[in-house]
C-alpha positions in Angstrom: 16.2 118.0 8.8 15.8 115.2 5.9 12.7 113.1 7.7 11.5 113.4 4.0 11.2 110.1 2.0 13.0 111.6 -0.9 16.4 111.6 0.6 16.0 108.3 1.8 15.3 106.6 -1.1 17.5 108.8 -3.1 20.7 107.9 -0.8 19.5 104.0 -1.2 18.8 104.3 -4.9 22.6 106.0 -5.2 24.4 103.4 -3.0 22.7 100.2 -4.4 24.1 101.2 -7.9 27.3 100.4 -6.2 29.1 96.5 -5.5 30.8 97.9 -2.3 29.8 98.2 1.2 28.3 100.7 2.6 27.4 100.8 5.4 26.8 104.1 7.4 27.8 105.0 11.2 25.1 106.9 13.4 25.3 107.4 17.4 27.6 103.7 17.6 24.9 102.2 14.9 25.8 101.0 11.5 23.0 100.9 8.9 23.6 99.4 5.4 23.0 102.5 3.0 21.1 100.1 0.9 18.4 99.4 3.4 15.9 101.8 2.9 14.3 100.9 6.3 17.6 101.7 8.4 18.0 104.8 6.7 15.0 105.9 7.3 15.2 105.1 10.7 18.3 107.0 11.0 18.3 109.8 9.0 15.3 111.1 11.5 17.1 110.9 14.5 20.7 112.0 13.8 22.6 115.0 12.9 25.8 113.7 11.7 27.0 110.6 9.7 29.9 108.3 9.2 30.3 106.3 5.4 32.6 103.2 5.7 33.1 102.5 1.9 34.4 99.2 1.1 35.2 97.2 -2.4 36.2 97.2 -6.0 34.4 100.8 -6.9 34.4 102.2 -3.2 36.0 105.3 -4.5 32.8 106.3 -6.7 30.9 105.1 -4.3 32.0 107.3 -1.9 31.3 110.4 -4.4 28.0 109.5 -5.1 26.7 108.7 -1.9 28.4 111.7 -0.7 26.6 113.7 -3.0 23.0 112.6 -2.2 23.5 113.4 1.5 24.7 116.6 0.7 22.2 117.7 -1.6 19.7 117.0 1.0 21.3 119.0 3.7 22.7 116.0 5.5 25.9 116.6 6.7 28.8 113.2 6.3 32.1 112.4 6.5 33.6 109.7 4.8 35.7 107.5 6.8 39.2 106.4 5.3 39.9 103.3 6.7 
């Protein structure tokens, strides 16, 4: 279960790199991957995540985000829209 800070500000490090949205769906919430505070918020209480990926570099922005959930054990699926 990632309640550790790591993740957290790993995943928001990762997606603030990035111009796009991103915003991430959890039990009918949507957090802004960039908000450290949301994430954290979320990544406690729920097993399994939606990314919404939107703008000019969305496609490596879905890669990378996608990889630091995944290499802390979180389990998402990004959503094509």
């Amino acid at each position: 279960m990632a309640t550790n800070n790591e993740a957290v500000v790993e995943i928001a490090q990762t997606a603030g790199k990035f111009t796009s949205s991103i915003v991430l769906q959890a039990d009918n919430k949507y957090i802004d991957v960039k908000s450290i505070l949301g994430l954290f918020t979320t990544l406690v209480n729920t097993k399994s995540y939606e990314l919404h990926v939107h703008g000019p570099d969305a496609e490596e922005a879905k890669k990378a985000v996608t990889e630091a959930f995944t290499k802390h054990g979180l389990d998402v699926k990004v959503v094509a829209e």
